[in-house]
C-alpha positions in Angstrom: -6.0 -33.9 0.5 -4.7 -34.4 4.0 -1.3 -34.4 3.2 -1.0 -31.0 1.2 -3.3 -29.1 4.2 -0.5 -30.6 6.8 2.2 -29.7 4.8 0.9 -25.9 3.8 0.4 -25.6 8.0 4.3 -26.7 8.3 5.3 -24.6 5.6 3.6 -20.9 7.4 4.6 -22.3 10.7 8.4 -22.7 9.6 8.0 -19.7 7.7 6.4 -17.3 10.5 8.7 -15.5 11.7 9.7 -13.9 8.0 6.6 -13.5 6.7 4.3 -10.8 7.6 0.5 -11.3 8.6 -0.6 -9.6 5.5 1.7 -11.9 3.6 0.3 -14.9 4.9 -3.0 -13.7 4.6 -2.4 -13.5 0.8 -0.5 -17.0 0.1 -3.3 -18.9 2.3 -6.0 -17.2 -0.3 -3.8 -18.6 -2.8 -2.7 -21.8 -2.0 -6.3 -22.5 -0.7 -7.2 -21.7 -4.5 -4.5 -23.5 -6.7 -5.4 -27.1 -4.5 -8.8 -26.3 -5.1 -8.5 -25.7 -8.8 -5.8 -28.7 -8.8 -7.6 -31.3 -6.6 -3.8 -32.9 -6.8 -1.8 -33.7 -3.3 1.3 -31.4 -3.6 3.6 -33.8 -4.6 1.3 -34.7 -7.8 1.3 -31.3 -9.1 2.9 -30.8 -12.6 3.7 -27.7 -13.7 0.7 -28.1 -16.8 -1.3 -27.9 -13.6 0.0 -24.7 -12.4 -0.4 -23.4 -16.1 -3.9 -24.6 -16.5 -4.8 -22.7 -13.1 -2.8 -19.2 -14.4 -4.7 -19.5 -17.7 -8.1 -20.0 -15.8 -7.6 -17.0 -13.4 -6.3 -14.5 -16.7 -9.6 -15.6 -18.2 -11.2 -14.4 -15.1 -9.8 -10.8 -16.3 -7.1 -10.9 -12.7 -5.1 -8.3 -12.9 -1.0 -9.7 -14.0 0.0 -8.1 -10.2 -2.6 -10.2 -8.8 -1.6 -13.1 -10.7 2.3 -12.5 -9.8 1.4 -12.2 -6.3 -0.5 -16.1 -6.6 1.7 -17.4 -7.9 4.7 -16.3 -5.8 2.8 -18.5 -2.9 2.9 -21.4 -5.2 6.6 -20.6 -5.8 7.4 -20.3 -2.2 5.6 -23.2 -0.9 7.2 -25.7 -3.4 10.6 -23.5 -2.8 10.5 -25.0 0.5 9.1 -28.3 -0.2 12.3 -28.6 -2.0 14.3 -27.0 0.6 12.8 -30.1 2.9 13.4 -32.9 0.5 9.7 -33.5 0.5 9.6 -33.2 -3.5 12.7 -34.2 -6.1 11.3 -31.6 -9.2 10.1 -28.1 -8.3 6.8 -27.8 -10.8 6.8 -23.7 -10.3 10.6 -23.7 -11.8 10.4 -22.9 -15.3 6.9 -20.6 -14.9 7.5 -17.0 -15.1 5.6 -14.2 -12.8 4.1 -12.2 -15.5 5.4 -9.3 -16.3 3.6 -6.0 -15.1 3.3 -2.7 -17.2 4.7 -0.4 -14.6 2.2 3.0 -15.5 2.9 6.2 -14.0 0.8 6.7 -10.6 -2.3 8.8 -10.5 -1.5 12.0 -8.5 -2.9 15.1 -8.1 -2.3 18.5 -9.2 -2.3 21.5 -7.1 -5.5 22.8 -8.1 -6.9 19.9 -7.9 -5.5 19.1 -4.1 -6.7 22.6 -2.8 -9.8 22.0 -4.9 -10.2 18.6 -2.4 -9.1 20.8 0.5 -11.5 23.5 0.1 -14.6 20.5 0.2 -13.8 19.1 3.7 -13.3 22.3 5.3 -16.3 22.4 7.3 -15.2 19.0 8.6 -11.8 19.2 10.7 -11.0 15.7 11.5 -11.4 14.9 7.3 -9.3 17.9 6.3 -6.6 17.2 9.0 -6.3 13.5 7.4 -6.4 14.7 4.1 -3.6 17.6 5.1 -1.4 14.8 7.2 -2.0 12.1 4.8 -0.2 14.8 1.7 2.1 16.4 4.0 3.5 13.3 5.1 3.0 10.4 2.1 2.4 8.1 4.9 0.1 5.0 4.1 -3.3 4.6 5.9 -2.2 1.9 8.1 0.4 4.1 9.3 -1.9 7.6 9.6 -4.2 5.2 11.8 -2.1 4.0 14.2 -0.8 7.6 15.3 -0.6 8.1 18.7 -0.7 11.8 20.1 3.0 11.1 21.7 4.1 10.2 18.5 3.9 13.7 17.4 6.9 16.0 17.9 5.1 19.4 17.6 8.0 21.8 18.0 10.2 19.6 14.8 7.1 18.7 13.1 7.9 15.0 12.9 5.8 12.3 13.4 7.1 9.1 15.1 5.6 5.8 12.5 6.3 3.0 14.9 5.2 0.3 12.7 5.7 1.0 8.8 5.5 -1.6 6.3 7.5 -4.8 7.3 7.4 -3.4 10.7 10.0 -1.0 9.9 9.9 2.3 12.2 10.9 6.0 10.7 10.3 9.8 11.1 7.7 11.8 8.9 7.5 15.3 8.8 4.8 17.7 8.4 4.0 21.4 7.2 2.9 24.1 9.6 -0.3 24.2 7.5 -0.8 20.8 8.9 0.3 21.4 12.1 -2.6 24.1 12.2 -4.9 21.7 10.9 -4.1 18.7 13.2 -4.7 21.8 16.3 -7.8 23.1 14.6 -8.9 19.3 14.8 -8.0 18.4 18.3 -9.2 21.1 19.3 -12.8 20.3 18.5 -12.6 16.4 19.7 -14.9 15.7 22.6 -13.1 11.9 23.5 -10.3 10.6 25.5 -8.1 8.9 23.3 -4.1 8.4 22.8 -4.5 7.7 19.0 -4.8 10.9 16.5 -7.5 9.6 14.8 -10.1 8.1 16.6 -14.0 7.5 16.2 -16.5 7.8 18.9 -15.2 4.8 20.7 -11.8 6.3 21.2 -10.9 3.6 18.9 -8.1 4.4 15.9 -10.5 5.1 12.5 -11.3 2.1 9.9 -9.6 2.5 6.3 -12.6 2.0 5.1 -14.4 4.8 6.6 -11.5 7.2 5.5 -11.9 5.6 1.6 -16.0 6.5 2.2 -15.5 10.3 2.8 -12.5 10.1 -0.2 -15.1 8.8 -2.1 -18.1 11.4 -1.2 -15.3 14.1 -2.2 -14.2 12.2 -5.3 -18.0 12.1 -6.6 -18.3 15.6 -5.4 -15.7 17.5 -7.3 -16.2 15.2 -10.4 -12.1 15.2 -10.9 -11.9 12.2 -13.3 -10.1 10.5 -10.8 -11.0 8.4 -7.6 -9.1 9.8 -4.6 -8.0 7.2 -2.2 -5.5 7.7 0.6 -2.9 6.1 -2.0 -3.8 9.2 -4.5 -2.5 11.6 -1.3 1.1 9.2 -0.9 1.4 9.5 -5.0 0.8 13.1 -4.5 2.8 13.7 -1.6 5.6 12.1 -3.6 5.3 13.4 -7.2 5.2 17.0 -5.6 8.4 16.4 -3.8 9.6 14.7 -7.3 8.7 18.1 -9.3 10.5 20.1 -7.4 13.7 18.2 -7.6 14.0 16.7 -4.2 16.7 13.2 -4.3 15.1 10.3 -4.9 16.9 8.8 -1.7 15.4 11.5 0.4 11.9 10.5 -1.1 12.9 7.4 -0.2 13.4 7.8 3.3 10.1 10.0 3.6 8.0 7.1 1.9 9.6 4.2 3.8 10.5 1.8 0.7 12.9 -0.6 1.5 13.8 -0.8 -1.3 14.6 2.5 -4.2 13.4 0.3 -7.6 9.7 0.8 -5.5 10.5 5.2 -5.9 11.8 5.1 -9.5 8.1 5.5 -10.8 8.2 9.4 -9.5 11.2 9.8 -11.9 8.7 9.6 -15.2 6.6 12.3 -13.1 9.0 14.6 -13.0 10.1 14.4 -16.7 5.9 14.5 -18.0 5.7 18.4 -15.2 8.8 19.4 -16.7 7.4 18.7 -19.9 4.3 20.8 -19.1 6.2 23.5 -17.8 8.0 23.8 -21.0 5.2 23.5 -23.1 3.2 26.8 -21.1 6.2 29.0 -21.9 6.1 28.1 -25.4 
């Protein structure tokens, strides 16, 4: 299939400077998958062949974001195959991205979060990420690309230089945290302009911050896993029960767009709820 791998090379080199690396990560995974599955060249494809493959990869038990997120690349790469007069029919054009339940996230409460607190604090780097990564509802990317001269101690903002579509933004942070991050620093023995660092003076892996998460989450037996996501929903869903505007979430979070903050809204209906319900 020499003539769909050329044209799938044009299409991410026409398309490189609007889609992110992470993006074309993802739609080379897929694409790689559906020709696979297919075994057509692109301009064979029908769209029973796209429906066959969406069939086979539900059967696999994919999750429907998954599946939306596949076949978007199909979507996009036949989008521009049209867009090139390389095809007359777009197969993808009467297929729907399935839809998603949206569920509320998994947050937690306050109990819980000092509960999580109180384990790592004979361990100052952990409970100075875990204290930056609630105080600020930053993502892990972000909390591991944190330079020390990013941090503007007497505001308490944090400088994100590369959010997610390389948007930049200020975070703030609690004088809890501020302690925390000093209490930390303080007790690092290597050179190194990132926050966060390892031995190396390199920034931290994600994965070795979901490891400790993890040896917490088995610890304190909370009937939820605790990932550096759980600390963003809980940064947020705080914020959201005590009535801050969704805009200013907004801002804080860095969502482009405020359809991605409107799932805090059912959070702060279900506290409310709660609240009423103790005083009855």
């Amino acid at each position: 299939m020499k003539k769909t791998t050329e044209m799938i090379e044009h299409f991410f080199k026409d398309n490189q400077a609007r889609f992110t690396e992470k993006t074309v990560k993802s739609y080379q995974i897929a694409l790689r998958q559906f020709f696979s599955f297919c075994f057509k060249e692109y301009d064979e494809v029908k769209a029973l062949d796209i429906r066959a493959w969406l069939m086979q990869l539900d059967e696999t038990g994919l999750m429907p974001r998954s599946l939306r997120l596949k076949l978007a690349a199909v979507k996009s790469f036949y989008r521009y195959c049209i867009e090139e007069d390389l095809i007359l029919k777009d197969p993808t054009f009467n297929i729907e991205l399935p839809r998603i339940k949206e569920s509320p996230p998994i947050y937690l409460n306050k109990a819980d979060l000092a509960h999580l607190m109180e384990e790592a604090k004979e361990h100052p780097r952990e409970r100075a990420i875990i204290e930056t990564l609630y105080a600020t509802g930053v993502r892990i990317s972000e909390l591991l690309n944190i330079r020390l001269e990013d941090i503007k101690w007497d505001t308490r903002q944090i400088w994100i230089r590369k959010g997610k579509g390389d948007k930049e933004r200020f975070v703030l942070f609690t004088a809890a945290c501020a302690e925390r991050l000093k209490a930390y620093l303080a007790t690092r023995k290597v050179e190194s302009p990132y926050l966060f660092t390892n031995q190396r003076g390199k920034p931290l892996s994600p994965a070795w911050v979901e490891l400790f998460l993890k040896h917490y989450t088995n610890n304190l037996d909370l009937g939820i896993k605790i990932t550096p996501h759980t600390l963003r929903h809980t940064f947020a869903a705080h914020l959201k029960e005590k009535d801050m505007p969704q805009s200013y979430i907004q801002e804080l979070l860095g969502h482009a767009n405020i359809n991605s903050t409107r799932i805090y809204n059912r959070l702060s209906a279900t506290a409310k709820k709660k609240q009423y319900e103790n005083y009855q």
